[in-house]
C-alpha positions in Angstrom: 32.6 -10.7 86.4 30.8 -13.8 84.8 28.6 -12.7 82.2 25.3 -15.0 83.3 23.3 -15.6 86.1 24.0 -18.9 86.3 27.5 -18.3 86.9 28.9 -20.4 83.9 30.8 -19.5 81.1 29.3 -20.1 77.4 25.7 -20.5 76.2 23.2 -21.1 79.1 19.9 -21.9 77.6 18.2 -20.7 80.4 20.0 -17.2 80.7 20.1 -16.9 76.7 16.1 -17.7 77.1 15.5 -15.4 79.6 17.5 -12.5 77.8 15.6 -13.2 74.9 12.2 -13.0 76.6 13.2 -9.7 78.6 14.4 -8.1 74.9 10.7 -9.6 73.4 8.9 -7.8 76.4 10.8 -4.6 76.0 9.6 -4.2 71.8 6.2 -5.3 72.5 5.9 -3.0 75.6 7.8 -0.2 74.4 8.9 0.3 70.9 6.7 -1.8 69.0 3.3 -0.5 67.9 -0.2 -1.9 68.3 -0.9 -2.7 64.9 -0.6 -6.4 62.9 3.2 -7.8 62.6 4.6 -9.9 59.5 7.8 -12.1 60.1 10.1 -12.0 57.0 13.6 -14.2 57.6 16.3 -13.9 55.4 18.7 -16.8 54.9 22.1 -17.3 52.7 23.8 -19.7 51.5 27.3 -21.1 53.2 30.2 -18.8 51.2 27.9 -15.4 51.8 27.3 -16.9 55.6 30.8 -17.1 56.3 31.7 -13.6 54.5 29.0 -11.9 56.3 30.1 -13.3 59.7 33.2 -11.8 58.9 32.7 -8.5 57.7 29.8 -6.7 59.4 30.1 -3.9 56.9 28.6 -6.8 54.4 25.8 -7.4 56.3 24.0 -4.4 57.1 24.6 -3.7 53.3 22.6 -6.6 52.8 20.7 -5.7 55.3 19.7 -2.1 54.0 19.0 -4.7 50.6 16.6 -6.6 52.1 14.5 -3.5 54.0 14.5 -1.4 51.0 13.3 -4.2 49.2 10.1 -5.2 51.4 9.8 -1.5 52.2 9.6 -0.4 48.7 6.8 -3.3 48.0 4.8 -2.1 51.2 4.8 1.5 49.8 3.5 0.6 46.2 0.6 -2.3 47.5 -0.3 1.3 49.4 -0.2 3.6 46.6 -2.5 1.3 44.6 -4.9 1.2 47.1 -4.9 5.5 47.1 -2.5 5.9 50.4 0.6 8.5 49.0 3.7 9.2 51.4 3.6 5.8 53.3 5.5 4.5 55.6 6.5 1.2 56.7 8.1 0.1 60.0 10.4 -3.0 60.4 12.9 -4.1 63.5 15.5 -7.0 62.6 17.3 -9.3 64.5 20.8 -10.9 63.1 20.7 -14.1 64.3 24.4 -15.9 63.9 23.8 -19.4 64.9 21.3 -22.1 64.2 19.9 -24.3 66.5 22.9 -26.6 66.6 25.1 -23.4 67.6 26.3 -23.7 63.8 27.5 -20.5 62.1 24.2 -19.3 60.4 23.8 -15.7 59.6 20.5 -15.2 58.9 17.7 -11.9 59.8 14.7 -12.0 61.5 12.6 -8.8 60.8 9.5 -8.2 61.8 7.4 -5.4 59.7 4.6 -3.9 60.4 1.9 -5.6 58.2 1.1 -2.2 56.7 2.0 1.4 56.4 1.7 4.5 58.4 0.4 7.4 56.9 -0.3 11.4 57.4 -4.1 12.5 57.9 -4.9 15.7 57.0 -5.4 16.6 60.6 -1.2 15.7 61.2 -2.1 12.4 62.9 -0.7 8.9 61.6 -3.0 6.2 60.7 -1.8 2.9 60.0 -3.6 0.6 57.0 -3.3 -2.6 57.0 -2.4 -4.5 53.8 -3.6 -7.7 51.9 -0.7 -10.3 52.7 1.9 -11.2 49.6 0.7 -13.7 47.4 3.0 -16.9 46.5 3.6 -15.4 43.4 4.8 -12.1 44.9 6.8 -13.7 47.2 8.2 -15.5 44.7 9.0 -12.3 43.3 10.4 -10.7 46.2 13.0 -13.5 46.7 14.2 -12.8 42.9 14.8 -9.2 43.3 16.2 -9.5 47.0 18.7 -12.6 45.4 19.2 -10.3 42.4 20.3 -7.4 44.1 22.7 -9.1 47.0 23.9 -10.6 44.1 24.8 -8.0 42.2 26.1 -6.2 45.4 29.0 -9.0 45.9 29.8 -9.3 42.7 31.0 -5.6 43.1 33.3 -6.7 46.1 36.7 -5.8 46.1 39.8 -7.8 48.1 39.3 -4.9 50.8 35.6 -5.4 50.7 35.9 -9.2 51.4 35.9 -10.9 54.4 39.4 -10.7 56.5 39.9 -14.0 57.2 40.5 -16.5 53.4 37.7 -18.8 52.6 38.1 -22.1 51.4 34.9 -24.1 50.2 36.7 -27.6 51.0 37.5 -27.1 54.7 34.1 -25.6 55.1 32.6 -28.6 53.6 34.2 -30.7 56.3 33.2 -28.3 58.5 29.4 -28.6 57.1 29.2 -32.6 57.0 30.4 -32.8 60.6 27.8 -30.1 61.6 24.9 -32.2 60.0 25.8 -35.4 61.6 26.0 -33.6 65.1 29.6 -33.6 65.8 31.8 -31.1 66.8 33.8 -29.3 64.2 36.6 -28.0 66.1 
C-alpha cells in the first residue's frame, strides 16, 4: 500500500495539494458556517517549536491557551455591545512544517468573526464584530505570550519533550535551513 496517488513515497505536492483542497471543501461544505471568518496563526519561537513537536500533550495545552484567549476577547467585544451568553466558534489546523519542509509548528485557526447567540425564540443568531484594533492585537499577543509563558515555566522533566534539546546543534540545524541546504 503506497500512501499517494502518485505512487511515490514522501511529500507529493500534488497529492498534499489535492488533500488539502478536498479537507478545505469538506469545512466549507459541511462543518463550517455561513457567516464572516477571521484567520489568527500562532507561531513560536525555535526551543518551544522543537518541544512542542515532541510532546503533543504541550501543544494542545498551548493550544487550549490560545482559543481561550481569542474566545474570551470575542465574548467580552459581545457583552459590550449588549449580547450575554455568547459563543464563539473556531477550527485549527497544526501545521508542522514551513514551506522549506523545515520543522515549524505553528496553528492556523480560523474563527468565526463573531459570536453565536440564543434568541428568545431558542434560535441562534450570529453578530458580527468590529475587527481587533492594532492596539488590541497588540494586546492579545502579550497575554497569549504571557500565559504560554507562564505555562512552560511550570514544566517538569516528565512534562518536557522526550528527546534532549541542545540550542547549538539546532543552530546548525537552523543556518543550514536558511541557506537552503539539507540538514540531515
Amino acid at each position: 500500500i503506497v500512501a499517494f496517488s502518485c505512487k511515490k513515497r514522501g511529500f507529493c505536492p500534488s497529492c498534499c495539494a489535492r488533500r488539502m483542497n478536498d479537507e478545505a471543501a469538506h469545512l466549507v461544505d459541511f462543518v463550517l458556517p455561513e457567516v464572516p471568518m477571521r484567520q489568527w496563526v500562532l507561531s513560536f519561537p525555535y526551543k518551544l517549536r522543537y518541544q512542542i513537536a515532541y510532546n503533543p500533550k504541550l501543544t494542545n495545552k498551548i493550544l487550549t491557551i490560545f482559543i481561550k484567549v481569542i474566545s474570551s476577547y470575542q465574548r467580552k467585544k459581545a457583552k459590550q455591545l449588549g449580547v450575554k451568553g455568547a459563543r464563539p466558534g473556531s477550527v485549527t489546523f497544526i501545521q508542522r512544517f514551513g514551506s522549506a519542509l523545515n520543522l515549524n509548528i505553528h496553528f492556523h485557526t480560523l474563527f468565526a468573526d463573531g459570536v453565536f447567540y440564543k434568541t428568545d425564540s431558542g434560535g441562534y443568531e450570529f453578530l458580527r464584530l468590529p475587527g481587533p484594533s492594532h492596539e488590541e492585537l497588540g494586546l492579545l499577543a502579550t497575554k497569549i505570550h504571557d500565559r504560554v509563558l507562564k505555562f512552560t515555566e511550570k514544566l517538569g522533566p516528565d512534562d518536557q519533550a522526550q528527546v534532549g534539546f541542545d540550542e547549538n546543534a539546532l543552530a546548525e540545524v537552523a543556518a543550514m535551513s536558511i541557506r537552503h541546504k539539507a540538514g540531515f
